[in-house]
RODOBA-114300 format. One record per residue (C-alpha): residue in three letters; x, y, z. Coordinates in steps of 0.5 Angstrom, whole numbers, plus 500, padded with zeros to 3 digits. Layout:
<sites>
AlaXYZ;...
</sites>
This chain:
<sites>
Unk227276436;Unk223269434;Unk219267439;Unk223260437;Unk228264441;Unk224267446;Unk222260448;Unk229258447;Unk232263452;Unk226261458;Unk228255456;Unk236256459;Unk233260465;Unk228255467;Unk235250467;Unk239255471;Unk234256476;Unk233249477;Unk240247478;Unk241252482;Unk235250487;Unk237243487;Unk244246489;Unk240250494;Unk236243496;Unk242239496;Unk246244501;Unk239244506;Unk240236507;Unk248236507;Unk248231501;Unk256231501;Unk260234494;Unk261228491;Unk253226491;Unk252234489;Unk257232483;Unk255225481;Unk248227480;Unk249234477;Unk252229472;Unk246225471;Unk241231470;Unk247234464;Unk247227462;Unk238226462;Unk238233458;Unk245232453;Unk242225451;Unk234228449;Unk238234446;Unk242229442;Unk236226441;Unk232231438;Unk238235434;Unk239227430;Unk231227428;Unk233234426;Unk239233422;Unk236226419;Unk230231417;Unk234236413;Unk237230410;Unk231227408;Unk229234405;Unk236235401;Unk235228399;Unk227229396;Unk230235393;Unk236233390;Unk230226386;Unk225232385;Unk230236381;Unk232229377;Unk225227375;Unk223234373;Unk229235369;Unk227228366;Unk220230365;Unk221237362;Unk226234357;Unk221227356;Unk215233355;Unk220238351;Unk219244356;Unk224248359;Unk228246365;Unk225247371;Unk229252375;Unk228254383;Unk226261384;Unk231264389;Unk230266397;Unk226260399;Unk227255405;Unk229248404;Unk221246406;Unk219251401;Unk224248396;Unk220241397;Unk214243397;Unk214247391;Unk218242387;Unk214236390;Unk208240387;Unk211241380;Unk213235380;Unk206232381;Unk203237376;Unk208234370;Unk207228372;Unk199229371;Unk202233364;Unk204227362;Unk199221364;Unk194226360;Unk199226354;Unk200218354;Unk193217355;Unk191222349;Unk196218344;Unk193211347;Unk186214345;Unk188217338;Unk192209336;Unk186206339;Unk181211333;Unk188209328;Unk188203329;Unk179201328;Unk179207322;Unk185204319;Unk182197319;Unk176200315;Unk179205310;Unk186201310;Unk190206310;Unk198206313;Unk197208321;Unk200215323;Unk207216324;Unk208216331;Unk213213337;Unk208209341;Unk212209348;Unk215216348;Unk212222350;Unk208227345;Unk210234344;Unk204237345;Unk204240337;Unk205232335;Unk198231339;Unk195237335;Unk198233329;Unk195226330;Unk189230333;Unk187233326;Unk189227322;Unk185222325;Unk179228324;Unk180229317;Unk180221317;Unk174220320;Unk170225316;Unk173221309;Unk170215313;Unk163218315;Unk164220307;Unk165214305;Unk161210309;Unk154215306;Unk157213299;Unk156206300;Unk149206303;Unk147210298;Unk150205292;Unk148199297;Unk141202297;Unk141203289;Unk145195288;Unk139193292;Unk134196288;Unk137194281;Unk137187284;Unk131186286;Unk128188280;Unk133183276;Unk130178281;Unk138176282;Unk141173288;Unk148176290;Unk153171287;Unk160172290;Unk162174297;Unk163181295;Unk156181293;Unk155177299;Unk158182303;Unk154188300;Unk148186300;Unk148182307;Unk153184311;Unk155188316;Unk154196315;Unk158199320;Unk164193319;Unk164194311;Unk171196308;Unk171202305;Unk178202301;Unk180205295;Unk179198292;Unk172196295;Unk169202293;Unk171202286;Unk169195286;Unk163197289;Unk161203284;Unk163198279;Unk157192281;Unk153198280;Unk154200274;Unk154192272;Unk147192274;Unk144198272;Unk146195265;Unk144189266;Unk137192268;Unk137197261;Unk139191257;Unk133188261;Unk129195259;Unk132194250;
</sites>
């Protein structure tokens, strides 16, 4: 037996033994059978009333319970569908307390999963966005407000990678070409004429547009001045 129980049974024998002594008190005074009833209905009505009490706290505690299950299961079936997970499944033989818990605990580690998985895609737009602005080049194919798959995440991470390392490229290229055009130009005493020249010569290193265009353009004033300077030599 529980000890639940155990309690609950004192409890009934701790009533009855208590009754039975107000009706042995009322039988010493003489208090009239009426008066015994009246107030044998007081004392049924004083315990039904806190036991109707405690049982409606009880019951709006299952109900609550039911209901923090029932919203659990929802947005986990949500969230395993957004996160293309299996379907969260409760494991048979557990209490409503443990059925709350355990989904209120899952529910909290997918929605972590999930805050991680947005916050990755937002940090992989973010280097997109600033790597595209200087290679311009097409951003990556991506929904912006759904939730990644975590194999579309190991896509976008290895993109931006292989991006980045054309750019680091592409940018060693271009101090290597600026430093030789610098070169060149200070031995033909010219000053740059255009705003490419411009650009090349003054302008920020780390803002430099490294496009497809602009490094052929570059290569070329290279080559423009490297001329210039063997014609110079002849």
């Amino acid at each position: 037996m529980r000890l639940s129980e155990v309690h609950a049974t004192k409890s009934v024998a701790y009533f009855n033994r208590t009754m039975a002594r107000l009706q042995s008190i009322w039988e010493e005074i003489g208090i009239p059978e009426e008066q015994r009833l009246n107030r044998t209905k007081a004392v049924h009505k004083h315990i039904k009333g806190l036991l109707d009490l405690m049982i409606d706290e009880e019951e709006a505690l299952k109900e609550k319970l039911e209901k923090n299950i029932e919203i659990n299961h929802k947005e986990l079936s949500k969230l395993c569908s957004e996160l293309q997970l299996p379907p969260f499944e409760e494991e048979v033989g557990y209490t409503m307390l443990q059925k709350e818990k355990n989904s209120r605990t899952h529910l909290e580690v997918m929605e972590q999963h999930r805050r991680q998985r947005m916050e990755e895609l937002k940090d992989f737009i973010v280097k997109d966005y600033k790597l595209c602005d200087i290679m311009r080049t097409t951003p990556f194919s991506v929904d912006h407000d759904a939730v990644p798959s975590l194999k579309q995440l190991e896509t976008y991470r290895a993109y931006i990678d292989d991006l980045t390392k054309e750019k680091d490229r592409c940018h060693d290229e271009f101090m290597s070409i600026k430093k030789d055009i610098v070169v060149c130009m200070d031995d033909l005493e010219q000053q740059p004429e255009t705003s490419f020249e411009m650009d090349v010569m003054y302008g920020d290193e780390e803002a430099f547009c490294l496009s497809n265009d602009n490094m052929s353009a570059l290569k070329l004033l290279l080559n423009q001045v490297i001329f210039l300077i063997r014609c110079m030599v002849i």
